[in-house]
C-alpha positions as protocol buffer text, in pm:
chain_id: "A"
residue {
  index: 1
  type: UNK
  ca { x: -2566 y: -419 z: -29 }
}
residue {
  index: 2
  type: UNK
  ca { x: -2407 y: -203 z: -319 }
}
residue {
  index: 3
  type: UNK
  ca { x: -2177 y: -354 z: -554 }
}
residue {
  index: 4
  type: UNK
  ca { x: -1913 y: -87 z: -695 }
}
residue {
  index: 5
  type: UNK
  ca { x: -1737 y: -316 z: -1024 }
}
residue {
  index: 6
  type: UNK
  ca { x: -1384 y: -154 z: -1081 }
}
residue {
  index: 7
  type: UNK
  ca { x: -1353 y: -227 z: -1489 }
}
residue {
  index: 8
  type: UNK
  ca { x: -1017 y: -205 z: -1692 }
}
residue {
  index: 9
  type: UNK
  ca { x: -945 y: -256 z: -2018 }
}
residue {
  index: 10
  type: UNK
  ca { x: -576 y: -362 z: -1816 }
}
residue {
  index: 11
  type: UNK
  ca { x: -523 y: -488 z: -1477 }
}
residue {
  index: 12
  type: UNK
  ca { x: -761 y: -289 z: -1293 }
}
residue {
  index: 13
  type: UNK
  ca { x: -554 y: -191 z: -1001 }
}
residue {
  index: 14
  type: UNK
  ca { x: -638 y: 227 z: -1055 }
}
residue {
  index: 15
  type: UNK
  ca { x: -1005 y: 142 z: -1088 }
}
residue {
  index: 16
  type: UNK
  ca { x: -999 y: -81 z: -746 }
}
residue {
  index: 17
  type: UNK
  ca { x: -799 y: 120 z: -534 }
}
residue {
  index: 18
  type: UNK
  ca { x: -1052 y: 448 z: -599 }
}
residue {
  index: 19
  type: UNK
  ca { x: -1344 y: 232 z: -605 }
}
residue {
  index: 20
  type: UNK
  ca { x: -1200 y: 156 z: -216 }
}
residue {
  index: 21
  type: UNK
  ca { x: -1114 y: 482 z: -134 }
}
residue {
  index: 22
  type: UNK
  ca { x: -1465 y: 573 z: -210 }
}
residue {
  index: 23
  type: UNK
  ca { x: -1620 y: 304 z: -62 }
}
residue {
  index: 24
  type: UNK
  ca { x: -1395 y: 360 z: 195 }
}
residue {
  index: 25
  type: UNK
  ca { x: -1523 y: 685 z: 342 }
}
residue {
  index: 26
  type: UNK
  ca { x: -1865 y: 536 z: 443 }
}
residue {
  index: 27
  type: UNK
  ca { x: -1969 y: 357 z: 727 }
}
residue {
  index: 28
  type: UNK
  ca { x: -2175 y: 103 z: 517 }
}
residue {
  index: 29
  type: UNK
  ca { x: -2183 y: -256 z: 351 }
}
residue {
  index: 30
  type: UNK
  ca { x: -2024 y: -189 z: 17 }
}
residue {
  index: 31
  type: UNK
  ca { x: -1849 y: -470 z: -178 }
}
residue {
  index: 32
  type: UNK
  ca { x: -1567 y: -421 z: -438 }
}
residue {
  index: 33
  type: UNK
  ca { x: -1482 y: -633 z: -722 }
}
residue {
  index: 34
  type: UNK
  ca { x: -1252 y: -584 z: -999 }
}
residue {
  index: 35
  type: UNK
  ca { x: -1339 y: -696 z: -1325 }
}
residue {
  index: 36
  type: UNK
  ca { x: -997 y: -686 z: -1555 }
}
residue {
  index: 37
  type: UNK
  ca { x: -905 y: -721 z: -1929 }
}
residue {
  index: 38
  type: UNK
  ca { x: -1272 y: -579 z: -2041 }
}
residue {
  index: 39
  type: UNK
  ca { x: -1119 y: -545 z: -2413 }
}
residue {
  index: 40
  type: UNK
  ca { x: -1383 y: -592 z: -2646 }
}
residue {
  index: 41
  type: UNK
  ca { x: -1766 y: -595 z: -2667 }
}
residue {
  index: 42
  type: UNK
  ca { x: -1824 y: -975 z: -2573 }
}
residue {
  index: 43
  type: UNK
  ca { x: -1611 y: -898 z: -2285 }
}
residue {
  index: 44
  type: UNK
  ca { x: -1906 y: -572 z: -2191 }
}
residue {
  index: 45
  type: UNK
  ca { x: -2189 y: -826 z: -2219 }
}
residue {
  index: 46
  type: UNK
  ca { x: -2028 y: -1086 z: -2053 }
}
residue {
  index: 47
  type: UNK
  ca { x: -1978 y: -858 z: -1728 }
}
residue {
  index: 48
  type: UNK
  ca { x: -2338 y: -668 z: -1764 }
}
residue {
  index: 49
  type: UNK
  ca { x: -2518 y: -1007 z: -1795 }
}
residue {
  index: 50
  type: UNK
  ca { x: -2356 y: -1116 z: -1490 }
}
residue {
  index: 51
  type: UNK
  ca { x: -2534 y: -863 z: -1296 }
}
residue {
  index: 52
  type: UNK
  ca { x: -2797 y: -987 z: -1110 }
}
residue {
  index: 53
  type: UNK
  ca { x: -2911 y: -668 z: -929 }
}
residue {
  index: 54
  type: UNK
  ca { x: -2863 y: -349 z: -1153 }
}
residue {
  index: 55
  type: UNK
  ca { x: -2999 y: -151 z: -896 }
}
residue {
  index: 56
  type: UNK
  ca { x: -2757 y: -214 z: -627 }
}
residue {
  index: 57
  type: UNK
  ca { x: -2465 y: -188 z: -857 }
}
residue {
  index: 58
  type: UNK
  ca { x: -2244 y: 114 z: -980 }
}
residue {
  index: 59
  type: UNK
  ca { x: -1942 y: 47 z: -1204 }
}
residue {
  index: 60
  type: UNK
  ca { x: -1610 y: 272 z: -1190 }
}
residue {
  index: 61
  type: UNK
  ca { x: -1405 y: 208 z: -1542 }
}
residue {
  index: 62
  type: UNK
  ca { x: -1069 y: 298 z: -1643 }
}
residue {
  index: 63
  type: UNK
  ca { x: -1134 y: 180 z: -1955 }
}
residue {
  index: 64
  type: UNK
  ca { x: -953 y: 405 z: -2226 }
}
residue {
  index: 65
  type: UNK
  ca { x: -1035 y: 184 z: -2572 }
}
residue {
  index: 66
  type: UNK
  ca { x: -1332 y: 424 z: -2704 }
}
residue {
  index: 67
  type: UNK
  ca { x: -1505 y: 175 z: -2839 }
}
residue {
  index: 68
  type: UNK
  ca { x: -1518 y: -46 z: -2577 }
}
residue {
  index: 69
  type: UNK
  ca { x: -1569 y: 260 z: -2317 }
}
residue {
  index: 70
  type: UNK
  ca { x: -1840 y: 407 z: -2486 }
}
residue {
  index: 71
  type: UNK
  ca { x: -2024 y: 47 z: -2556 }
}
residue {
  index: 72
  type: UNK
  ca { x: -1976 y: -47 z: -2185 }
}
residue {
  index: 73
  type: UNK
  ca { x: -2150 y: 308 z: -2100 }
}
residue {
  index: 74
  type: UNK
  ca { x: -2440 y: 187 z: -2324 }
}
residue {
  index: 75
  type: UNK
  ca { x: -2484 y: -65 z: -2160 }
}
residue {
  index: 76
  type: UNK
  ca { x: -2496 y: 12 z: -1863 }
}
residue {
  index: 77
  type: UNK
  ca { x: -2742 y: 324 z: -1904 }
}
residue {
  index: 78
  type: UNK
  ca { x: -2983 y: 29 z: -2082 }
}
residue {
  index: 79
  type: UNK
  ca { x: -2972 y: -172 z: -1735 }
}
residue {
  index: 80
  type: UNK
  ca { x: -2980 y: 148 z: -1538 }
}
residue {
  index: 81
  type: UNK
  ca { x: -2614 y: 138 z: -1378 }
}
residue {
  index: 82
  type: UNK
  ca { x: -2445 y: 396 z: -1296 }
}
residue {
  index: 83
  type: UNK
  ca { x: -2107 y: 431 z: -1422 }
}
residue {
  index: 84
  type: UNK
  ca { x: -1835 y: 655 z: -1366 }
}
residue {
  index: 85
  type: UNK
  ca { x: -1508 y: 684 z: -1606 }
}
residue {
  index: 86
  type: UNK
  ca { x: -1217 y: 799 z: -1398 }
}
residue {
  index: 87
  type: UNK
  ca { x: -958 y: 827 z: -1718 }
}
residue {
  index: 88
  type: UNK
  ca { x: -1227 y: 974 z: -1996 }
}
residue {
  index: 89
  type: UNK
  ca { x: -1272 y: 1291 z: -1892 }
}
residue {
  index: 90
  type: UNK
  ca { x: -887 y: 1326 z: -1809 }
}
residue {
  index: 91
  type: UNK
  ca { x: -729 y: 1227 z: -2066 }
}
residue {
  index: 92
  type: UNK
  ca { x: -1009 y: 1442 z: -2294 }
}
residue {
  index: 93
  type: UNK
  ca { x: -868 y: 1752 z: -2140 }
}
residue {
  index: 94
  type: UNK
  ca { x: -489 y: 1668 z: -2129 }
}
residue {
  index: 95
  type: UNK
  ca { x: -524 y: 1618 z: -2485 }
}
residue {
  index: 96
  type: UNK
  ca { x: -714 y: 1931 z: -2556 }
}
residue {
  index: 97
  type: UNK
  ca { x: -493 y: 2123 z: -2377 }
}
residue {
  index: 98
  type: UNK
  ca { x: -126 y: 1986 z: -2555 }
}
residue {
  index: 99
  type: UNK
  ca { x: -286 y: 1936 z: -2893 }
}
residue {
  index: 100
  type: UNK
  ca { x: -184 y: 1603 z: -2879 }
}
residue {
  index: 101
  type: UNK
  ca { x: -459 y: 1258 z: -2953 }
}
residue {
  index: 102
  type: UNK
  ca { x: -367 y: 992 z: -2663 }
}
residue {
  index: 103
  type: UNK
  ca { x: -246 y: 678 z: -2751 }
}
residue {
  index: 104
  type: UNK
  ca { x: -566 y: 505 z: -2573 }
}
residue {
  index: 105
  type: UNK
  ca { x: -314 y: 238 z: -2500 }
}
residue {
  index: 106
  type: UNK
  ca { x: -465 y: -61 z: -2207 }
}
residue {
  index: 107
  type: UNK
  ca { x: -222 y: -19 z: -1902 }
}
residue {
  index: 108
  type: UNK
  ca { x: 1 y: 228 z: -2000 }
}
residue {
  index: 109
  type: UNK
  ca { x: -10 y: 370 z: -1637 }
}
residue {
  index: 110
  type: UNK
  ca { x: 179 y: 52 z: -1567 }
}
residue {
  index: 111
  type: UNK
  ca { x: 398 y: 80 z: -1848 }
}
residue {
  index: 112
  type: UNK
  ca { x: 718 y: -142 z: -1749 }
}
residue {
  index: 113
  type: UNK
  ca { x: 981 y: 177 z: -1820 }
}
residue {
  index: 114
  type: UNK
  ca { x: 1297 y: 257 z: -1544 }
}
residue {
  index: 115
  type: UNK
  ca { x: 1062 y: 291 z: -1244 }
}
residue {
  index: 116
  type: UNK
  ca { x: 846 y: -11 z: -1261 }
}
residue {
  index: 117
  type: UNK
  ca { x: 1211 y: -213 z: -1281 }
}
residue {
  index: 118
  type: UNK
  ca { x: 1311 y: 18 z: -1013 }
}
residue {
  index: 119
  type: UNK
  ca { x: 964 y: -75 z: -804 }
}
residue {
  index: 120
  type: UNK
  ca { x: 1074 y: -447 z: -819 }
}
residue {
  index: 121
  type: UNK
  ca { x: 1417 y: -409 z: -714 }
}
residue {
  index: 122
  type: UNK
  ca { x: 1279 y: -247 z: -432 }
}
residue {
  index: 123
  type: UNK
  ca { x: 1008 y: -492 z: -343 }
}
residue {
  index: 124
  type: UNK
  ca { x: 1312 y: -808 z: -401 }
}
residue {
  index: 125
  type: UNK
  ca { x: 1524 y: -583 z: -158 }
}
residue {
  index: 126
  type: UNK
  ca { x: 1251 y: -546 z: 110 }
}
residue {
  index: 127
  type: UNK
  ca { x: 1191 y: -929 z: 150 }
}
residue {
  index: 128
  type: UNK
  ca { x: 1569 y: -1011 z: 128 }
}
residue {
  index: 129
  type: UNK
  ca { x: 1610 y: -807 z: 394 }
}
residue {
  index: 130
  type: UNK
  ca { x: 1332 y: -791 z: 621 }
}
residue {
  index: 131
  type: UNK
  ca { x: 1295 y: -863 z: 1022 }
}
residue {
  index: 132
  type: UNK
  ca { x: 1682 y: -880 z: 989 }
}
residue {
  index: 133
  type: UNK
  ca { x: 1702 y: -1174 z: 779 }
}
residue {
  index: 134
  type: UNK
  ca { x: 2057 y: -1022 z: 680 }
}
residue {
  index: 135
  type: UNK
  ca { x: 2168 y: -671 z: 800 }
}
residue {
  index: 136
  type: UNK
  ca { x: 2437 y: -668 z: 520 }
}
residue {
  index: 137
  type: UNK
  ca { x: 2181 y: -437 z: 332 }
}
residue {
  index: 138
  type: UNK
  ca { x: 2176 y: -137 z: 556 }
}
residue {
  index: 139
  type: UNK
  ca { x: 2417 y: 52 z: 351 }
}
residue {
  index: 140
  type: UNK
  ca { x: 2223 y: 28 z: 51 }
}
residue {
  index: 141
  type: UNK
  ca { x: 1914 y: 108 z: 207 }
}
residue {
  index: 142
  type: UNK
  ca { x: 1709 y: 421 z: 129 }
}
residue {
  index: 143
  type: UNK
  ca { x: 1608 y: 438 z: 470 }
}
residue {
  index: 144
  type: UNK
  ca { x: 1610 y: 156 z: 754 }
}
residue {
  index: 145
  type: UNK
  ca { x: 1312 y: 120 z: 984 }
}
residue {
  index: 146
  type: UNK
  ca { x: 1344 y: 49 z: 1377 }
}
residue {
  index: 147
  type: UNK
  ca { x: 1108 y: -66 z: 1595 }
}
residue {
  index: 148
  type: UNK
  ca { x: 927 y: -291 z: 1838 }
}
residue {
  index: 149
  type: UNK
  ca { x: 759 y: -605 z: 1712 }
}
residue {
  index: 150
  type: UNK
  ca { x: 418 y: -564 z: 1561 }
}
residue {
  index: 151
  type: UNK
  ca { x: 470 y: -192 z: 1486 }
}
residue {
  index: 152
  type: UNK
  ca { x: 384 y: -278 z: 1125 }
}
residue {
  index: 153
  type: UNK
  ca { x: 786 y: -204 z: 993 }
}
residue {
  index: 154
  type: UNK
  ca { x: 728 y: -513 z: 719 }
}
residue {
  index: 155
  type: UNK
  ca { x: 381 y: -334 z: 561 }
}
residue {
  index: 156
  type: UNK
  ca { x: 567 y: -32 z: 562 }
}
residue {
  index: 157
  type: UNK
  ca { x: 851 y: -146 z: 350 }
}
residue {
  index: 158
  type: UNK
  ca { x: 637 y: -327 z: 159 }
}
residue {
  index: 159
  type: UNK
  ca { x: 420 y: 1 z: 68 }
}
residue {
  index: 160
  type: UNK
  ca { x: 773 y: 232 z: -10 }
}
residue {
  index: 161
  type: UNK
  ca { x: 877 y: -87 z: -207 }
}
residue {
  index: 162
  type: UNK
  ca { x: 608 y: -10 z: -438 }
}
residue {
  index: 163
  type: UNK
  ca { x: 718 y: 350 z: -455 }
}
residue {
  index: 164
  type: UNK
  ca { x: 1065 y: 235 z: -551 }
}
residue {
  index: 165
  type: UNK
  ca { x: 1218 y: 305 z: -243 }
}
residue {
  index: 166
  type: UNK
  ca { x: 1426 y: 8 z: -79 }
}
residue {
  index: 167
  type: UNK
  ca { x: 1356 y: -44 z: 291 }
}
residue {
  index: 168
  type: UNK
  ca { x: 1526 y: -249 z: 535 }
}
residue {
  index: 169
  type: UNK
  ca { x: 1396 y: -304 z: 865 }
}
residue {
  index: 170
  type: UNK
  ca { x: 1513 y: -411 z: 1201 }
}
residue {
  index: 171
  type: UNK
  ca { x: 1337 y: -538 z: 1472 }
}
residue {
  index: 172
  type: UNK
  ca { x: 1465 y: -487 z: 1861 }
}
residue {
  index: 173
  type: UNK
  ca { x: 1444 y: -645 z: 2114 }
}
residue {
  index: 174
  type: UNK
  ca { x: 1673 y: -576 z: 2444 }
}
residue {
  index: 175
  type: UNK
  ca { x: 1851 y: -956 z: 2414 }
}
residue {
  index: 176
  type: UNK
  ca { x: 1978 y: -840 z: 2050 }
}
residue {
  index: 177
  type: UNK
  ca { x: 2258 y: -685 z: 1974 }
}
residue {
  index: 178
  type: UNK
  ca { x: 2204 y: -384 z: 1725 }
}
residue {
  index: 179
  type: UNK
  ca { x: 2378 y: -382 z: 1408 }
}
residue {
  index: 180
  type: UNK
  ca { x: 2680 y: -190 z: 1380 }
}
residue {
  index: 181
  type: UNK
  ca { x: 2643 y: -38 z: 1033 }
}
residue {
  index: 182
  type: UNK
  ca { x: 2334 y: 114 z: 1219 }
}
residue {
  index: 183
  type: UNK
  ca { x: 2564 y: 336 z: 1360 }
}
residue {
  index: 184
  type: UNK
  ca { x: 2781 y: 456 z: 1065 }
}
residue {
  index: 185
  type: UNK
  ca { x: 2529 y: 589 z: 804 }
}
residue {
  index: 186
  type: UNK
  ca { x: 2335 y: 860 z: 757 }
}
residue {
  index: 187
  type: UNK
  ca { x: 2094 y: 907 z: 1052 }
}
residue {
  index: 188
  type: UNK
  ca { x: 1868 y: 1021 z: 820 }
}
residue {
  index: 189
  type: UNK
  ca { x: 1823 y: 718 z: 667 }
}
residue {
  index: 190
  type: UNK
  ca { x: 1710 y: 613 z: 1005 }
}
residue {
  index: 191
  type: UNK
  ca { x: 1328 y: 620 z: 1118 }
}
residue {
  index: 192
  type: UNK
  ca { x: 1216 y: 481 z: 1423 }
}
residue {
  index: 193
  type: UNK
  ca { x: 858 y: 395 z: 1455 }
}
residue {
  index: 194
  type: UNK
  ca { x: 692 y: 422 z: 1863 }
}
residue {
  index: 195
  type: UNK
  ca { x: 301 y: 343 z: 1964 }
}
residue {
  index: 196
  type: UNK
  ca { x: 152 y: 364 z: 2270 }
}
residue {
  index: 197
  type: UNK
  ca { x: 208 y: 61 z: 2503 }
}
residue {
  index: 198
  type: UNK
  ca { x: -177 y: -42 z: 2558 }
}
residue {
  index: 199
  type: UNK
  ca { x: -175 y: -63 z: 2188 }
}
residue {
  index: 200
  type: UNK
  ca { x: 135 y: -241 z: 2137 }
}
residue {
  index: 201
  type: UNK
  ca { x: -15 y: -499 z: 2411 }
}
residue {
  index: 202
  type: UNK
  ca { x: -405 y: -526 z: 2245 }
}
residue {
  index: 203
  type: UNK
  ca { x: -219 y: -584 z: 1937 }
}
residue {
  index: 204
  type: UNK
  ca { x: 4 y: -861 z: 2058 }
}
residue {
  index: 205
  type: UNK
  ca { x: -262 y: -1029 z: 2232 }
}
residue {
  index: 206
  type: UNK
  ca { x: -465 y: -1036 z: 1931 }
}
residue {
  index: 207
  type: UNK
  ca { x: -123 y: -1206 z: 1728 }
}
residue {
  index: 208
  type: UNK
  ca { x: -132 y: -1513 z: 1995 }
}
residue {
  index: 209
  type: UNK
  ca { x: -466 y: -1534 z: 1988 }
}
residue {
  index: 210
  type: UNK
  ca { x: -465 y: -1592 z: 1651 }
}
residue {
  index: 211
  type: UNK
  ca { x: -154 y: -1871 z: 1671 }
}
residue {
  index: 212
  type: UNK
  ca { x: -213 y: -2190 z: 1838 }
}
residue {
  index: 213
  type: UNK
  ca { x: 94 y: -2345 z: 1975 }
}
residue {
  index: 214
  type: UNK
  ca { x: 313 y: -2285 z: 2303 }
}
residue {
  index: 215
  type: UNK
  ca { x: 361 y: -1933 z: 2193 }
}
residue {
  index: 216
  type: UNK
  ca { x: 76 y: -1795 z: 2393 }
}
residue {
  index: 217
  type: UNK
  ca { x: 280 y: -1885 z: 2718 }
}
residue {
  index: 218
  type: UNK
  ca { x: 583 y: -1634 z: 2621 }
}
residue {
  index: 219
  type: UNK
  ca { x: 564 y: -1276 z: 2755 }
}
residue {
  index: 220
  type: UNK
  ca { x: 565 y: -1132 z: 2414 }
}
residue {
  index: 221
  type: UNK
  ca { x: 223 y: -883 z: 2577 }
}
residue {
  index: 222
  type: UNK
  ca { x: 306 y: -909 z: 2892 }
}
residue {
  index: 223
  type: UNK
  ca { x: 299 y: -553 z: 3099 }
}
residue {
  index: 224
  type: UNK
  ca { x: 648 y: -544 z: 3257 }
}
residue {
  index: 225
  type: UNK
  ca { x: 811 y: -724 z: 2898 }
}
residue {
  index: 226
  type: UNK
  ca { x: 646 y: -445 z: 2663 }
}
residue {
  index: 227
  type: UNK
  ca { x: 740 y: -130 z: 2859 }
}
residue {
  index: 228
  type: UNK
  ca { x: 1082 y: -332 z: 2882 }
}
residue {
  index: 229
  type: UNK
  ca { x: 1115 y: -324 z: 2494 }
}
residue {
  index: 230
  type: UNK
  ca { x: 990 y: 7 z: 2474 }
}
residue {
  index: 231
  type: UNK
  ca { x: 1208 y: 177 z: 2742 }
}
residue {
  index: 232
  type: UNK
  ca { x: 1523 y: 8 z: 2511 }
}
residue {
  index: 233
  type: UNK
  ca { x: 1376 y: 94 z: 2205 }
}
residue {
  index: 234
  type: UNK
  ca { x: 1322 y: 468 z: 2321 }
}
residue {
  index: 235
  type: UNK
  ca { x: 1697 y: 449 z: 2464 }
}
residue {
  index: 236
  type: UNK
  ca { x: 1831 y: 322 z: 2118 }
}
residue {
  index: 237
  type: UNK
  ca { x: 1639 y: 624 z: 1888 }
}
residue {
  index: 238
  type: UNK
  ca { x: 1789 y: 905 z: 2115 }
}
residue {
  index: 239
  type: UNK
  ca { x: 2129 y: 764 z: 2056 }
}
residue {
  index: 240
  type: UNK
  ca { x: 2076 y: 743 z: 1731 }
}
residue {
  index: 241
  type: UNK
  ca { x: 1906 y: 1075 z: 1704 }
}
residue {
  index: 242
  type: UNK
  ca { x: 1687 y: 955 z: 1462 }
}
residue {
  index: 243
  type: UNK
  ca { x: 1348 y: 1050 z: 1358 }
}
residue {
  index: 244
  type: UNK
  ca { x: 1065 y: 878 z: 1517 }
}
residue {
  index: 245
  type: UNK
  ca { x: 746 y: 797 z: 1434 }
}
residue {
  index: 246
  type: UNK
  ca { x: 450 y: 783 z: 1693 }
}
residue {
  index: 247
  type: UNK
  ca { x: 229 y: 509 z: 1502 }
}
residue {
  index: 248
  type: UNK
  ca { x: -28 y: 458 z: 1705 }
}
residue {
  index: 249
  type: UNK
  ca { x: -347 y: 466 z: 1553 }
}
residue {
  index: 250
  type: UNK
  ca { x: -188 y: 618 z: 1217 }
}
residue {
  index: 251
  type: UNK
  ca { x: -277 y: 439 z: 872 }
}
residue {
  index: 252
  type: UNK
  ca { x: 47 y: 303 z: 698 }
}
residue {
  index: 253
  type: UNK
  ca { x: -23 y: 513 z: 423 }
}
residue {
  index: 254
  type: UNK
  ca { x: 21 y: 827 z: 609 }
}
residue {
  index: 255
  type: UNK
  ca { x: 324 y: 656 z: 824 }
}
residue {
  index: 256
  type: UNK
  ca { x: 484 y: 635 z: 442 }
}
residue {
  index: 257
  type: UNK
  ca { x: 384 y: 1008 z: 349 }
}
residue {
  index: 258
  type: UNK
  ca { x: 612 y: 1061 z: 608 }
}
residue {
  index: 259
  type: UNK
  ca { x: 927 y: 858 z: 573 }
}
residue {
  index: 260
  type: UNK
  ca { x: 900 y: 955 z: 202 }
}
residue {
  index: 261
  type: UNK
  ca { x: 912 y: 1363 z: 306 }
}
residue {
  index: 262
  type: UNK
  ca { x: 1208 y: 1277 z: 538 }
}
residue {
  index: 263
  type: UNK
  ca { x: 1431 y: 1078 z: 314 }
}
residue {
  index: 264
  type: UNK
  ca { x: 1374 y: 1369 z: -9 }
}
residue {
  index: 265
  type: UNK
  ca { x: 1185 y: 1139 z: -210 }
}
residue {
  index: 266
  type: UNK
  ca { x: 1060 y: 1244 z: -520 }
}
residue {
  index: 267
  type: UNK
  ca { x: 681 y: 1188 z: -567 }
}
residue {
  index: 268
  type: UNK
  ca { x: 654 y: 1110 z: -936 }
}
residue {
  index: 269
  type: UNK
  ca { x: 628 y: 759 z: -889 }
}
residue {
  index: 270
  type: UNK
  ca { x: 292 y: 654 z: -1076 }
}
């Protein structure tokens, strides 16, 4: 099995999520760890001699202290690793191309300016007000998700939380009464998400397999029930005449893309 070791002189988070989006695109076992804070020499020995199988490793670094990038590249070419630096070669041409020497400052992609405050904020927003725990935040919503349940509306917020974006969502159901500030803002605000009933009902099946109390006896993926919910939920969105969705099968990621083009986001969020 191959090993791919996302190293940061910070956090790590940019080295794991493209060590997973390349691991990602194969149909293979491939493990990802993230190895944080690599900040001095000790800290490059410490990882390498952890190794155990060189040969089934590769490293991805985003490691911008030269000293500590180039020594963890030395090393790695003496235990025959392969490494790849994702930030080196970038920064190296942004700089020759303003005139300007980088900073070669640890986590300064995370840098805690307007729009990390502005990411939390959103995130605090999205769990204040998700699955209708209080529908007093629709107003100040950037956009409000409807939906069945298990049409992943909490992920979602969740993921344009993190782009600084603050998402409410609402769940229906045909026994509860719709919020009226639904129907006084900006429709759209308003996205409502649809999948295909046979997925809807493999999905809920899976959820109450998964929790072991009376709640496998309710009709929550029952036939008639789901095409019940989804007949009212389809009802609902053409009053509204919002925009909908179809998330069947779609990743979350692409569900966001999106919301984000339908709301006029901007996309400079790091």
């Amino acid at each position: 099995m191959l090993t791919v070791y996302a190293v940061s002189d910070s956090i790590g988070e940019t080295a794991e999520l493209v060590a997973r989006a390349s691991a990602n695109q194969f149909r293979a076992d491939i493990q990802v760890k993230r190895i944080p804070y690599v900040k001095s020499p000790e800290d490059v020995n410490e990882f390498i001699n952890s190794i155990k199988e060189p040969k089934n490793a590769t490293v991805i670094s985003t490691v911008v202290l030269v000293e500590v990038r180039e020594f963890l590249v030395e090393r790695c070419i003496e235990r025959g690793i392969n490494i790849v630096n994702i930030l080196g070669p970038c920064i190296s041409t942004i700089s020759r191309l303003i005139g300007i020497q980088p900073q070669y400052a640890p986590g300064a992609v995370w840098e805690m300016d307007e729009k990390y405050f502005k990411k939390i904020e959103a995130m605090e927003f999205a769990i204040q007000y998700d699955d209708s725990k209080n529908v007093s935040g629709i107003k100040h919503a950037d956009v409000v998700l409807i939906g069945l349940s298990r049409t992943s509306k909490t992920p979602l917020c969740m993921y344009l939380a993190n782009k600084g974006i603050k998402a409410l969502n609402i769940p229906l159901l045909p026994e509860i009464p719709i919020p009226e500030d639904l129907f006084e803002i900006d429709r759209k605000k308003i996205v409502g998400l649809t999948i295909d009933p046979i997925q809807l009902m493999e999905i809920r099946k899976h959820r109450i397999s998964k929790i072991r109390t009376a709640y496998k006896e309710i009709e929550y993926a029952n036939v008639e029930r789901v095409f019940q919910e989804i007949d009212f939920a389809e009802k609902l969105m053409r009053r509204l005449r919002c925009k909908t969705i179809d998330v069947t099968k779609r990743a979350i990621e692409d569900t966001a893309l999106i919301i984000m083009k339908q709301i006029g986001h901007n996309f400079d969020y790091k």
